[in-house]
Backbone as ProteinMPNN parsed JSONL, in Angstrom:
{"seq_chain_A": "XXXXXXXXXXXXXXXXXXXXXXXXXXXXXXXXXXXXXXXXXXXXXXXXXXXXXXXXXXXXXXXXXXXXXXXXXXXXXXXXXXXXXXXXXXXXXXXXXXXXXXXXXXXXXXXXXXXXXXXXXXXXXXXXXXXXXXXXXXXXXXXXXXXXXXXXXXXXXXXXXXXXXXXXXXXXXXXXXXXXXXXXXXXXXXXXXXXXXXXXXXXXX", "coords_chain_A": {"N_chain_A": [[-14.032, -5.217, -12.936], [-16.074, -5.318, -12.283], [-17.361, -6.395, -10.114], [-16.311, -4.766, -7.604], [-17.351, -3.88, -4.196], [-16.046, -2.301, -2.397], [-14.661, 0.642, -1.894], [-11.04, 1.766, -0.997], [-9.221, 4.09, 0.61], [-5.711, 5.474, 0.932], [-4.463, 7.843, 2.883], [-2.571, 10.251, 3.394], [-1.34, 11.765, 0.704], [-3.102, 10.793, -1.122], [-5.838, 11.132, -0.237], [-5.151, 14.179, 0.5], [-3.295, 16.538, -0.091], [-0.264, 16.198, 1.805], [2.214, 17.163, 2.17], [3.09, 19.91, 2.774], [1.714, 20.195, 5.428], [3.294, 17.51, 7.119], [5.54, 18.197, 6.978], [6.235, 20.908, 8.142], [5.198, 19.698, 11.08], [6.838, 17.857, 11.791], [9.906, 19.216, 11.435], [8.963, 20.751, 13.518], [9.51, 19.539, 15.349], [12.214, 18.596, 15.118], [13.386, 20.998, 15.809], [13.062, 21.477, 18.198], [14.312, 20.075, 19.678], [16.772, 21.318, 18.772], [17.981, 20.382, 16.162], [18.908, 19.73, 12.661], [16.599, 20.774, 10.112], [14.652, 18.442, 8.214], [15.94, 16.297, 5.437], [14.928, 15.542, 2.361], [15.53, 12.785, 1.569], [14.644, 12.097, 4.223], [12.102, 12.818, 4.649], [10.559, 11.531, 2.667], [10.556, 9.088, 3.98], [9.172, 9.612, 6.652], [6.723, 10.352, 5.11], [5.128, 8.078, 4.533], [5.118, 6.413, 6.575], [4.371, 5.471, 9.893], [3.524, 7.883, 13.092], [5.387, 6.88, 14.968], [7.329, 5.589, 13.654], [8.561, 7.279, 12.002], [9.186, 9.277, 14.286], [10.797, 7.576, 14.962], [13.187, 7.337, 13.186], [13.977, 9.596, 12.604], [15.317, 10.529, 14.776], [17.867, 8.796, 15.876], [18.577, 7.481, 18.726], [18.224, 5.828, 21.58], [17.342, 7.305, 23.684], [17.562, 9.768, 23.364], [14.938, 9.546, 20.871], [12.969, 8.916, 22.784], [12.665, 11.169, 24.25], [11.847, 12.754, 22.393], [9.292, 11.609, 21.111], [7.917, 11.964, 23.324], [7.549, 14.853, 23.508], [6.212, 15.182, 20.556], [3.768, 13.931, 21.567], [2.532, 15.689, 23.543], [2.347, 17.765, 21.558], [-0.553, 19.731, 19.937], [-2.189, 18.578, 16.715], [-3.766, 20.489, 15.895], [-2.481, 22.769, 14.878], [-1.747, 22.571, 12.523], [-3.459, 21.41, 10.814], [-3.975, 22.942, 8.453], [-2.815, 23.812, 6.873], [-2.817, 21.1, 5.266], [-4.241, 19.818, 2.13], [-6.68, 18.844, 0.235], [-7.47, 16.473, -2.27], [-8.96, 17.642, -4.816], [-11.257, 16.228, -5.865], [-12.045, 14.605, -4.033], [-13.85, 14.762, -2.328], [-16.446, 14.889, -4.372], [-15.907, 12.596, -5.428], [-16.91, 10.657, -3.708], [-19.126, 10.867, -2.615], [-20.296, 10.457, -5.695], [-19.564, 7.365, -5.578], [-21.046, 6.804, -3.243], [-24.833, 5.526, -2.622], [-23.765, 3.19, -3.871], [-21.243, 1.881, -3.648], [-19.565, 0.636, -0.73], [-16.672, 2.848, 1.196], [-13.702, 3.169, 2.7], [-10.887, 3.663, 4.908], [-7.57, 3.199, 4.975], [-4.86, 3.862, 6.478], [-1.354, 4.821, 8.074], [-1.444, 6.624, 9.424], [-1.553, 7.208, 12.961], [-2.973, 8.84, 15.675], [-3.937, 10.951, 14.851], [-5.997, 10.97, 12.901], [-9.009, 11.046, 13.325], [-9.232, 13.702, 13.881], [-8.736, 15.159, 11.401], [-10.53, 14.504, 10.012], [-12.945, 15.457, 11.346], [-12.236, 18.188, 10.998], [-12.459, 18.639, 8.274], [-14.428, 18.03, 7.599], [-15.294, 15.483, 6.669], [-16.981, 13.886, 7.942], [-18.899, 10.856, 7.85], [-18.792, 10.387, 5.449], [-16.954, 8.191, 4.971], [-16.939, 4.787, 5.771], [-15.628, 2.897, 7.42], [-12.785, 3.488, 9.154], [-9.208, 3.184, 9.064], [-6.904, 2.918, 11.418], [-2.985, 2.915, 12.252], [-3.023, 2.164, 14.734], [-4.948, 0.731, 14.995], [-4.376, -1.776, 14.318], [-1.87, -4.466, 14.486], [0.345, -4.519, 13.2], [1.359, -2.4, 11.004], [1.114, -0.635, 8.139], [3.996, -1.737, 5.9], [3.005, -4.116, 6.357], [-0.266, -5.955, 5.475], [-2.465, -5.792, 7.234], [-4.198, -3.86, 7.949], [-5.601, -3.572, 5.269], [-7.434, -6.125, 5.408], [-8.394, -6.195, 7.746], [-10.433, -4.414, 6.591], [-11.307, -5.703, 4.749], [-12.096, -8.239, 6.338], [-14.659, -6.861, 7.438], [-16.685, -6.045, 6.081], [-16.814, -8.52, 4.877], [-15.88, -9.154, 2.82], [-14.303, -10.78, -0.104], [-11.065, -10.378, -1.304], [-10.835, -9.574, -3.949], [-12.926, -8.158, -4.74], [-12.356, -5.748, -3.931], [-11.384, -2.155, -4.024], [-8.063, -0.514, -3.71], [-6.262, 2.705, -2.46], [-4.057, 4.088, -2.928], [-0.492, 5.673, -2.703], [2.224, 4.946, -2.536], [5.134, 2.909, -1.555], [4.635, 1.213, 0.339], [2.259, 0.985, 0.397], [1.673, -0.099, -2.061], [2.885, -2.615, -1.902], [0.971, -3.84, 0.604], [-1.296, -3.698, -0.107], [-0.763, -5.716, -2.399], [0.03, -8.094, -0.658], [-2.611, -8.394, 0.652], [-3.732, -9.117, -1.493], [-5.563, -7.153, -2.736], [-6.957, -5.578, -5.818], [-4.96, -2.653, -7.0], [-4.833, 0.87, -7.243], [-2.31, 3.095, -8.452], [-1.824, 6.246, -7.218], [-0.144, 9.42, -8.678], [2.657, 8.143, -9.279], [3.996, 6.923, -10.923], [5.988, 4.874, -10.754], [5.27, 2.944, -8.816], [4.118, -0.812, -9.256], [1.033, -1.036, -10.305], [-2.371, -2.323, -10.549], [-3.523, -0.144, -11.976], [-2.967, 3.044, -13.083], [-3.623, 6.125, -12.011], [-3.923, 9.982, -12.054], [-5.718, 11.597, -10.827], [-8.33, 11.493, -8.616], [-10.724, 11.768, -9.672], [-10.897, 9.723, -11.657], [-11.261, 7.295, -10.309], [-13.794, 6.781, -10.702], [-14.232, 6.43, -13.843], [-12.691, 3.886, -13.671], [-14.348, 2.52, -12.565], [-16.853, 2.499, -13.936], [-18.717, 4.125, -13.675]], "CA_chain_A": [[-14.389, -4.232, -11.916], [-18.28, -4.774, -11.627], [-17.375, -7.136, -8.368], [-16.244, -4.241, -6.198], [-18.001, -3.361, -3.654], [-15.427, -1.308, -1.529], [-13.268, 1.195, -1.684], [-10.4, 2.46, -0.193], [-7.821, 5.166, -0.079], [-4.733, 6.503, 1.678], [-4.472, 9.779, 3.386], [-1.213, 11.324, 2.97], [-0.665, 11.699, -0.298], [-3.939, 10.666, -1.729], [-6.931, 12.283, 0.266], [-4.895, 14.709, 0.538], [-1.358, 16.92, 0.033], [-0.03, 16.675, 3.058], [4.246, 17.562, 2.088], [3.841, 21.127, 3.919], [1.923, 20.127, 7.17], [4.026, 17.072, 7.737], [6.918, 19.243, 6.908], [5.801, 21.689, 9.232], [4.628, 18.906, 12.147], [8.27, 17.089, 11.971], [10.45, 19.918, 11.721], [8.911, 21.695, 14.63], [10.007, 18.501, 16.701], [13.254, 18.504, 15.15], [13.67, 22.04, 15.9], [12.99, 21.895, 19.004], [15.862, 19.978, 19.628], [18.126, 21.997, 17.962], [18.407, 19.386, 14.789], [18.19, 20.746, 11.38], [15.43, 20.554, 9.073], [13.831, 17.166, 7.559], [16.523, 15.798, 4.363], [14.466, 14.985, 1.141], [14.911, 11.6, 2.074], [13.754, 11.471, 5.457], [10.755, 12.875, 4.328], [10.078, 10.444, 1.763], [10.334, 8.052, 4.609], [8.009, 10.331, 6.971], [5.701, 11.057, 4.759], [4.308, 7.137, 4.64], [4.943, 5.684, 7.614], [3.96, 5.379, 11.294], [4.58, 8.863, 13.937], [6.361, 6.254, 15.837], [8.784, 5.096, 12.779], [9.221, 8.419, 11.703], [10.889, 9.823, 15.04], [12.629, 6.584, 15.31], [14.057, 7.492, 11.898], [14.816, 11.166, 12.809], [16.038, 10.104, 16.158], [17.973, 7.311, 16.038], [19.329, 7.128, 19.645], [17.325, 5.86, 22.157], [17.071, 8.36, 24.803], [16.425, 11.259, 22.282], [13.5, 9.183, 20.309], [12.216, 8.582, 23.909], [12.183, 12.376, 24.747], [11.133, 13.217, 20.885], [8.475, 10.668, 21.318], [7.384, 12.377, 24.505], [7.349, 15.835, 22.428], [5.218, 14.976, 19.995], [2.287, 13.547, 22.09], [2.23, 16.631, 23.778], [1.658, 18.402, 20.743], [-1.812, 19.285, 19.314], [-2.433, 18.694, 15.805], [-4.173, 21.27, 15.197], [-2.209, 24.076, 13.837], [-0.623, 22.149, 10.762], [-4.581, 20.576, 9.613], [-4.174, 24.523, 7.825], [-1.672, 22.985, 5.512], [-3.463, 19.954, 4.51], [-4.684, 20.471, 0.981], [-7.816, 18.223, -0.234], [-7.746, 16.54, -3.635], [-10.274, 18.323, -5.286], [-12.389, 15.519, -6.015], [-12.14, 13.269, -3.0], [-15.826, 14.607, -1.976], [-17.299, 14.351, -5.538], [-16.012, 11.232, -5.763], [-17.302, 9.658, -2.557], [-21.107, 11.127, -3.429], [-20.759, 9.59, -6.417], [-19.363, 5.525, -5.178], [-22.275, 6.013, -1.863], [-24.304, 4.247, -1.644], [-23.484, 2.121, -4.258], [-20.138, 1.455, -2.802], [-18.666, 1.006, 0.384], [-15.892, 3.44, 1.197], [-12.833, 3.062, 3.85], [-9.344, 4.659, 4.842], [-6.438, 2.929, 5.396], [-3.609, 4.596, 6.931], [-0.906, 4.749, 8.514], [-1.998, 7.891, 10.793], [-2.375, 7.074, 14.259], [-3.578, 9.877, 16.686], [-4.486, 12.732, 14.416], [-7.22, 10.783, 11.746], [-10.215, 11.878, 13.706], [-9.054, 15.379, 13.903], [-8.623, 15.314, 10.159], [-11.834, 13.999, 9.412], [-13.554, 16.703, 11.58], [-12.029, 19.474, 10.443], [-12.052, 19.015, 6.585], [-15.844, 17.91, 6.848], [-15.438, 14.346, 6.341], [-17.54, 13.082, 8.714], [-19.764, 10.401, 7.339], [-18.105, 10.219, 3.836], [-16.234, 6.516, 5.16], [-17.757, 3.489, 6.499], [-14.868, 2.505, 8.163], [-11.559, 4.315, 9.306], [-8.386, 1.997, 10.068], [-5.043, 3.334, 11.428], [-2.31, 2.122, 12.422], [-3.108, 2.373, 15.974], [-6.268, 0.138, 15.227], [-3.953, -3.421, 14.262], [-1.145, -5.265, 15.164], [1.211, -4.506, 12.137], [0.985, -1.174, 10.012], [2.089, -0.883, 6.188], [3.861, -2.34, 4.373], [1.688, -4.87, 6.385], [-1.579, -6.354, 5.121], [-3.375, -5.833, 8.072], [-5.42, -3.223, 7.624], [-6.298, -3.826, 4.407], [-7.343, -7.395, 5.578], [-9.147, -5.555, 8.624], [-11.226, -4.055, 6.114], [-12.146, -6.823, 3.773], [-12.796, -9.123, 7.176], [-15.392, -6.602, 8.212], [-16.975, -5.879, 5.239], [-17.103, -10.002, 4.654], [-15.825, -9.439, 1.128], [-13.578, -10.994, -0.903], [-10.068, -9.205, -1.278], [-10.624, -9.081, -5.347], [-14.246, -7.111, -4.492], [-12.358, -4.408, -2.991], [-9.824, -1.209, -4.44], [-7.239, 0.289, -2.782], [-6.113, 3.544, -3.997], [-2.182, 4.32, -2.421], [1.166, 6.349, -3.661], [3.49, 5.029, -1.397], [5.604, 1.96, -1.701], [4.195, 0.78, 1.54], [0.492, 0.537, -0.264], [1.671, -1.454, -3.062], [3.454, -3.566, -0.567], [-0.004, -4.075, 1.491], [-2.008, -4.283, -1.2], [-0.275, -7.348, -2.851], [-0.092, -9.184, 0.39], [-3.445, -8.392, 1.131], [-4.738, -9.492, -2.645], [-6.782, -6.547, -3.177], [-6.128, -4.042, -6.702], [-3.939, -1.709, -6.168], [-4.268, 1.774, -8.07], [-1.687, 4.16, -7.777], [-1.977, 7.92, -7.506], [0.426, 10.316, -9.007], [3.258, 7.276, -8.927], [4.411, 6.075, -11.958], [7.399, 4.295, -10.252], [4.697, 1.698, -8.622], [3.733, -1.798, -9.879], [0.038, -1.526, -9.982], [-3.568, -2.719, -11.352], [-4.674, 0.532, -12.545], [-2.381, 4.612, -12.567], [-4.658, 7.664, -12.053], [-3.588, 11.064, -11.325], [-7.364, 12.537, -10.335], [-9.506, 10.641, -8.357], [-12.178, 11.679, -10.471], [-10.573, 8.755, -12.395], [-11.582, 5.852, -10.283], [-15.193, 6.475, -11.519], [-13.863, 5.644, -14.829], [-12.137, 2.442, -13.416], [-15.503, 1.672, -12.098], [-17.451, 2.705, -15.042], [-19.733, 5.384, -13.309]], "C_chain_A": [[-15.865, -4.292, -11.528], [-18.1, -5.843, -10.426], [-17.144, -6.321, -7.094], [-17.271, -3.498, -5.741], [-17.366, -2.557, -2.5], [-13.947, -0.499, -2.17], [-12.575, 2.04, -1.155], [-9.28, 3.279, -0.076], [-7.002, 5.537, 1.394], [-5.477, 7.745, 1.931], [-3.633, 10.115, 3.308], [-0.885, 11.058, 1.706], [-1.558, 11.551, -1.718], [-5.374, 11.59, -1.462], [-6.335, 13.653, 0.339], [-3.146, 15.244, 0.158], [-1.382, 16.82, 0.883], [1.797, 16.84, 2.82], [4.179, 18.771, 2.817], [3.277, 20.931, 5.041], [3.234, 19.072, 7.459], [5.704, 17.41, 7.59], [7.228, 19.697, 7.985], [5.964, 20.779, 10.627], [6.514, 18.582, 12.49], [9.388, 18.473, 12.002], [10.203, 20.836, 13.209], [9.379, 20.712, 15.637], [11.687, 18.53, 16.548], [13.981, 20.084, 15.507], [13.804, 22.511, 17.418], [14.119, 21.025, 20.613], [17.336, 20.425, 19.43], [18.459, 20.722, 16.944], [18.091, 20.339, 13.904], [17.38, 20.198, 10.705], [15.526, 18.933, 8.429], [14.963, 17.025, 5.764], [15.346, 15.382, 3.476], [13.814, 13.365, 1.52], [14.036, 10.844, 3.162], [12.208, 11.626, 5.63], [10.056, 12.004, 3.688], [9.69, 9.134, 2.888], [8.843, 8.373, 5.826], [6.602, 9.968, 7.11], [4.729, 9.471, 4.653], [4.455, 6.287, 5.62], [4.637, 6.293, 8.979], [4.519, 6.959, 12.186], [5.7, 8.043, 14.328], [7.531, 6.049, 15.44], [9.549, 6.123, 12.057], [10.175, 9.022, 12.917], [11.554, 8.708, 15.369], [13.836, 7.068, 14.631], [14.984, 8.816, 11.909], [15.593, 11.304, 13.975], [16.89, 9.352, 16.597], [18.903, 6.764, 17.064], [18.46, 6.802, 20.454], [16.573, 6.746, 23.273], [16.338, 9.726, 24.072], [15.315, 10.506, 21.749], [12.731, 9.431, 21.659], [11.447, 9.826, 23.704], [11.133, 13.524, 23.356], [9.633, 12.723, 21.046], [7.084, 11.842, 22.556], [6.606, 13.741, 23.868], [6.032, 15.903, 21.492], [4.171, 14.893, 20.289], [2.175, 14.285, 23.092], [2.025, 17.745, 22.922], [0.486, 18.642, 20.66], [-1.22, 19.253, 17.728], [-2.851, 19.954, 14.624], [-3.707, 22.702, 14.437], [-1.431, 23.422, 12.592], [-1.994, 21.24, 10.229], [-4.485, 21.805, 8.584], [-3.291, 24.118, 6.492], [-2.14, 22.241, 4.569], [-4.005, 20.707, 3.181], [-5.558, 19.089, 0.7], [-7.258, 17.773, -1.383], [-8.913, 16.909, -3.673], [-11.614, 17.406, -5.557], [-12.524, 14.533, -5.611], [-14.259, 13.507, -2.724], [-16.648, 14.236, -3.0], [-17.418, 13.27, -5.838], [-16.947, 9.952, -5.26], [-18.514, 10.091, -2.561], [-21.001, 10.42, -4.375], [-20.606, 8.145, -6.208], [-20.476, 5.731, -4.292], [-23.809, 6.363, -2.916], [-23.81, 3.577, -2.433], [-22.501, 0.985, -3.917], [-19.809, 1.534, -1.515], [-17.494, 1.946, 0.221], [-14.995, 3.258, 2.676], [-11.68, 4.087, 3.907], [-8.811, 3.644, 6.001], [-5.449, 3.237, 5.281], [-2.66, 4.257, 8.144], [-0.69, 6.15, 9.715], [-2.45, 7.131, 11.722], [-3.363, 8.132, 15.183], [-4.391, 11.188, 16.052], [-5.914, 12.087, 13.14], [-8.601, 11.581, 11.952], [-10.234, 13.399, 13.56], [-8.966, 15.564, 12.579], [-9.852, 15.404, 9.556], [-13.092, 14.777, 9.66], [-13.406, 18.003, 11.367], [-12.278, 19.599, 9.063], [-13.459, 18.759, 6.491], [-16.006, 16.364, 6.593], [-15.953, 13.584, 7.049], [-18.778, 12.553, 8.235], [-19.34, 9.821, 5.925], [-17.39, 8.588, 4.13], [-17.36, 6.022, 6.124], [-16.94, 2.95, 7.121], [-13.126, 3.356, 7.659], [-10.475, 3.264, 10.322], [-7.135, 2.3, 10.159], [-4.463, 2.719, 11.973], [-2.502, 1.299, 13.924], [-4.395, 0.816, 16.293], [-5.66, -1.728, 14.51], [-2.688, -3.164, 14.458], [0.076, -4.66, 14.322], [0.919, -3.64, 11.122], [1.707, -1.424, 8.547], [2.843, -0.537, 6.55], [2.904, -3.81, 4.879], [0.376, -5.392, 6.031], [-2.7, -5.808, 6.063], [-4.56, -4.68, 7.995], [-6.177, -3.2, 6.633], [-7.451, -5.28, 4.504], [-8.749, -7.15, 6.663], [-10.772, -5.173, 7.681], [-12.021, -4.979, 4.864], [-13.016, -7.85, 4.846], [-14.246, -8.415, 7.488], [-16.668, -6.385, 7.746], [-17.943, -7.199, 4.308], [-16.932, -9.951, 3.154], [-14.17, -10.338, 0.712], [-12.112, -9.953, -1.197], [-10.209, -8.998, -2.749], [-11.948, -7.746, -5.5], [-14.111, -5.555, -3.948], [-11.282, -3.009, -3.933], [-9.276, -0.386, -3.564], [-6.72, 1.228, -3.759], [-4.377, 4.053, -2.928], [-1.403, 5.476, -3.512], [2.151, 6.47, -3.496], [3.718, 3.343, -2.114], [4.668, 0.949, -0.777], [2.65, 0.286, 1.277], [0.797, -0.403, -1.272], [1.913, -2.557, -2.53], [2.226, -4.985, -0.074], [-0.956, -4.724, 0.498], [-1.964, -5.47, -2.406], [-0.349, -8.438, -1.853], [-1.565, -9.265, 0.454], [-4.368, -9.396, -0.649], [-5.69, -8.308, -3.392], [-5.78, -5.578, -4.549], [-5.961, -3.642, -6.362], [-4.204, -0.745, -7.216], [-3.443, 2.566, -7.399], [-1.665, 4.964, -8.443], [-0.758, 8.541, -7.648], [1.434, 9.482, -8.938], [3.455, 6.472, -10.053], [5.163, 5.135, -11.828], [6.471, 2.85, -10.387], [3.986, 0.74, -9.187], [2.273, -1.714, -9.493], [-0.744, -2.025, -10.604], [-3.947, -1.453, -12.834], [-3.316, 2.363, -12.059], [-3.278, 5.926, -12.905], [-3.599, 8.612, -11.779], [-4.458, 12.101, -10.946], [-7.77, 11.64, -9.528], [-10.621, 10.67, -8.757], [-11.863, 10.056, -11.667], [-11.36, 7.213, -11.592], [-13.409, 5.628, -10.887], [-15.348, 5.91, -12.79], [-13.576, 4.339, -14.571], [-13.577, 1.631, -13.489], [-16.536, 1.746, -12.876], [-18.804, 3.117, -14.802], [-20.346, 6.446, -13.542]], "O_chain_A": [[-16.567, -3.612, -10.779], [-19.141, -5.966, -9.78], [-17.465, -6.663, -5.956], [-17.969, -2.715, -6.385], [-18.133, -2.134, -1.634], [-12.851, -0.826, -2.624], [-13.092, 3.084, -0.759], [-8.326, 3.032, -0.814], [-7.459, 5.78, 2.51], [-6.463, 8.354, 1.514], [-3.991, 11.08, 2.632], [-0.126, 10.11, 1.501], [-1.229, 11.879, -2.858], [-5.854, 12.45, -2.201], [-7.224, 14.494, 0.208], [-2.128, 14.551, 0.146], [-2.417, 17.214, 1.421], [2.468, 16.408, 3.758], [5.121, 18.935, 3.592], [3.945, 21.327, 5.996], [4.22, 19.591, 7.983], [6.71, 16.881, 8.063], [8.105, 19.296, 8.75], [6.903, 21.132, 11.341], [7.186, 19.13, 13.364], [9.666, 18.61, 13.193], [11.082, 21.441, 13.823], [9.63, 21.115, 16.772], [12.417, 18.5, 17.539], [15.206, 20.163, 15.414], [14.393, 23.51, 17.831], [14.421, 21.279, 21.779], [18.466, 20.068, 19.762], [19.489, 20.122, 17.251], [17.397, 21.348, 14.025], [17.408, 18.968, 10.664], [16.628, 18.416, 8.246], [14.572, 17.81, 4.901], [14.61, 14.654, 4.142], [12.694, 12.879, 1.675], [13.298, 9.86, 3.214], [11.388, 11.01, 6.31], [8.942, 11.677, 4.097], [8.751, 8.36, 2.705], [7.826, 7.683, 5.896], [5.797, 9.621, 7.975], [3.515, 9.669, 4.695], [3.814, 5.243, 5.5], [4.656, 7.512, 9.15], [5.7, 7.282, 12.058], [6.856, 8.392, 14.087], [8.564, 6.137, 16.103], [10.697, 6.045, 11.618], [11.383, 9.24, 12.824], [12.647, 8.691, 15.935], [14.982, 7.214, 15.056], [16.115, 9.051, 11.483], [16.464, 12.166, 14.098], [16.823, 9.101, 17.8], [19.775, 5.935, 16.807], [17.479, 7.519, 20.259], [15.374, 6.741, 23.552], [15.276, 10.344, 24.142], [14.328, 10.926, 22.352], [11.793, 10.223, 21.579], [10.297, 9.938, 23.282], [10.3, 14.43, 23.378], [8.779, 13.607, 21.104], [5.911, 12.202, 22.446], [5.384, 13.791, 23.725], [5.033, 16.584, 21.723], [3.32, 15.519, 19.658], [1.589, 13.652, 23.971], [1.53, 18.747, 23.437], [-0.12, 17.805, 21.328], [-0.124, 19.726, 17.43], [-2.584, 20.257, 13.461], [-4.348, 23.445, 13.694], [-0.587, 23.978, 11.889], [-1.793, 20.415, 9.338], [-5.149, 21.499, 7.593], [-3.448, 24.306, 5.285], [-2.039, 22.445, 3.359], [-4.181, 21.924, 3.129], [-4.923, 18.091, 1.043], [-6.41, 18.558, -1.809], [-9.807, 16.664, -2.863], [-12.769, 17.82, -5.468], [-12.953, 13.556, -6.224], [-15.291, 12.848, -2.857], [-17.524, 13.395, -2.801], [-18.407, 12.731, -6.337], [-17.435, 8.953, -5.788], [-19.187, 9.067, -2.443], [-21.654, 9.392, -4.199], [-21.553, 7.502, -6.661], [-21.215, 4.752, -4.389], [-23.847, 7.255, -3.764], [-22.98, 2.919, -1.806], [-22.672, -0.233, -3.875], [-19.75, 2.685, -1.083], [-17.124, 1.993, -0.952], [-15.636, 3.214, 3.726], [-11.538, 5.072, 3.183], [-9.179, 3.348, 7.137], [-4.843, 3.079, 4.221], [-3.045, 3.55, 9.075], [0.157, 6.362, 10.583], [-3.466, 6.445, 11.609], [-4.58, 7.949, 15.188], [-5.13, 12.039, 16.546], [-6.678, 12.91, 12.636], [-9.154, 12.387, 11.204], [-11.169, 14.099, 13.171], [-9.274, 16.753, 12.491], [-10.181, 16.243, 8.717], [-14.025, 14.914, 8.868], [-14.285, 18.853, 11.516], [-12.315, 20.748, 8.621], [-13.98, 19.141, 5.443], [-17.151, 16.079, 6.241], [-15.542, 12.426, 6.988], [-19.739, 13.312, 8.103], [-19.72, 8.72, 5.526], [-17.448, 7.85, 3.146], [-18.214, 6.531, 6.85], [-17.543, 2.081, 7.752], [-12.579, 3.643, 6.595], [-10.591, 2.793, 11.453], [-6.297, 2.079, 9.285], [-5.025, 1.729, 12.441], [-2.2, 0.128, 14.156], [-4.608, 0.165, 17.316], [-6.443, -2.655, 14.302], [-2.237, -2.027, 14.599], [0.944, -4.241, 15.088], [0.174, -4.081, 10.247], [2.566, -2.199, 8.126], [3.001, 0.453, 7.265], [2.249, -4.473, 4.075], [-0.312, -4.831, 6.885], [-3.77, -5.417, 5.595], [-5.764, -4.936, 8.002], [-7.358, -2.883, 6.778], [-8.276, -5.386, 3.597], [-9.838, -7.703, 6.513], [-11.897, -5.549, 8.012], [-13.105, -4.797, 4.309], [-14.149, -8.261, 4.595], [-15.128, -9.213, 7.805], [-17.663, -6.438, 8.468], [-18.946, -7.164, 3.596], [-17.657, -10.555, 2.363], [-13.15, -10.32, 1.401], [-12.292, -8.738, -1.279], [-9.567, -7.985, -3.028], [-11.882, -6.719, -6.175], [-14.909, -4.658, -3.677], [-10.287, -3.482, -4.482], [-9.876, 0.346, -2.777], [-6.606, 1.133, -4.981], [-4.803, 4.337, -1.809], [-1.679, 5.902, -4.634], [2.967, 7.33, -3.828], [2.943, 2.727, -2.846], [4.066, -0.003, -1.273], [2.051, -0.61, 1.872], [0.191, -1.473, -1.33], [1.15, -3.511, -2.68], [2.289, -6.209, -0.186], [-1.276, -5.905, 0.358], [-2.883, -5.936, -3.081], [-0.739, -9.567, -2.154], [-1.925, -10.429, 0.281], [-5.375, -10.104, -0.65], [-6.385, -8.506, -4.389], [-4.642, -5.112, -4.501], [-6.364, -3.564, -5.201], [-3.909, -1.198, -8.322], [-3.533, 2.838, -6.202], [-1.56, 4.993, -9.67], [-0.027, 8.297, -6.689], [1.828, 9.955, -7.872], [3.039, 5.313, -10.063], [5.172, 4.342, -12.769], [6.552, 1.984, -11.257], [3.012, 1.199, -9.782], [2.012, -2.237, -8.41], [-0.214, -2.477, -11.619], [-4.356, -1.623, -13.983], [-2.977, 2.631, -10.906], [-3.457, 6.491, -13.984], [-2.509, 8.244, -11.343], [-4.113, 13.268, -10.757], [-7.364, 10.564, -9.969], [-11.513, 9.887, -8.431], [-12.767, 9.545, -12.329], [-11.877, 6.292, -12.225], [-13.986, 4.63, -11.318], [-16.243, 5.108, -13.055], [-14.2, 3.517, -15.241], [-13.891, 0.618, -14.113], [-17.402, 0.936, -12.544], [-19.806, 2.721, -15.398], [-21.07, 6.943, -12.679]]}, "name": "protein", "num_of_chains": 1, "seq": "XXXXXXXXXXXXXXXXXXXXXXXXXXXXXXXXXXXXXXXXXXXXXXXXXXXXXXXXXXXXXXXXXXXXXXXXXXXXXXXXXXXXXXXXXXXXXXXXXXXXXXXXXXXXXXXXXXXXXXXXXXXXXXXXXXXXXXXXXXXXXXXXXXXXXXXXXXXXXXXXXXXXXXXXXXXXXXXXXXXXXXXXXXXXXXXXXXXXXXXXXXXXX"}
């Protein structure tokens, strides 16, 4: 671990809870349909991938995704950031890695990151922010992780990714870079925390 010089974390699931906004967010689309409420599973699927692949998933006709589709990006965001819940020691953490470390976010949030990032205070805390919206191919894809090592000019072993989705372990093997995973015993990784005050340990801070 004394080679990295970046690191990087999810947002749903890691920077933050997010199970009751995107609860909230997706049900009010399916509701407004007349569908019923979000299944266990479909959440699970949801909760780490793309808006786009989520109402495919909740939609799966083409005319309704269309008009779902449509729905959505007339939404705002902003009444379900109230939900979001912080890990407690995403900010402590990221004072303690700067400067020494670089810091990123790779996600699979398209449209709403910025709005996240200004409301909770996080403006400044990353050196680079990469959603889906911002390459070609979202997780379980490499690409953003790949995005962020090209830009960076590092090495993919120089870098950590911190995930708790399938879709991060996924990325993070293609891509080469460690992989820890948060709260996720299931997943094959480098390194299993359930704080993020932990990766300071990893990194021996």
């Amino acid at each position: 671990m004394k080679n990295i010089k970046i690191v990087a974390f999810d947002c749903d699931g890691v920077m933050f809870d997010t199970k009751e906004s995107n609860t909230a967010y997706y049900n009010q689309i399916l509701d407004h349909f007349g569908r019923p409420a979000m299944t266990a599973e479909q959440f699970a699927y949801c909760h780490s991938h793309t808006a786009d692949q989520a109402i495919a998933k909740l939609f799966d006709d083409e005319e309704s995704c269309r008009a779902a589709q449509s729905y959505r990006k007339s939404m705002s965001y902003l009444p379900y950031l109230k939900y979001m819940k912080m890990e407690p020691y995403l900010k402590p953490l990221i004072e303690t890695l700067r400067p020494r470390y670089k810091t990123a976010v790779a996600t699979n949030r398209s449209d709403t990151m910025d709005r996240v990032i200004s409301e909770h205070g996080l403006e400044g805390y990353f050196d680079l922010v990469v959603c889906a919206s911002d390459v070609d191919h979202p997780k379980p894809h490499p690409d953003q992780l790949i995005k962020i090592i090209e830009h960076f000019g590092i090495v993919p072993g120089d870098s950590l990714y911190v995930g708790d989705s399938e879709l991060d372990e996924i990325a993070a093997k293609a891509a080469g870079v460690p992989f820890v995973a948060y709260k996720n015993r299931s997943l094959s990784a480098d390194f299993h925390i359930q704080s993020l005050k932990q990766i300071a340990e990893i990194l021996g801070i």
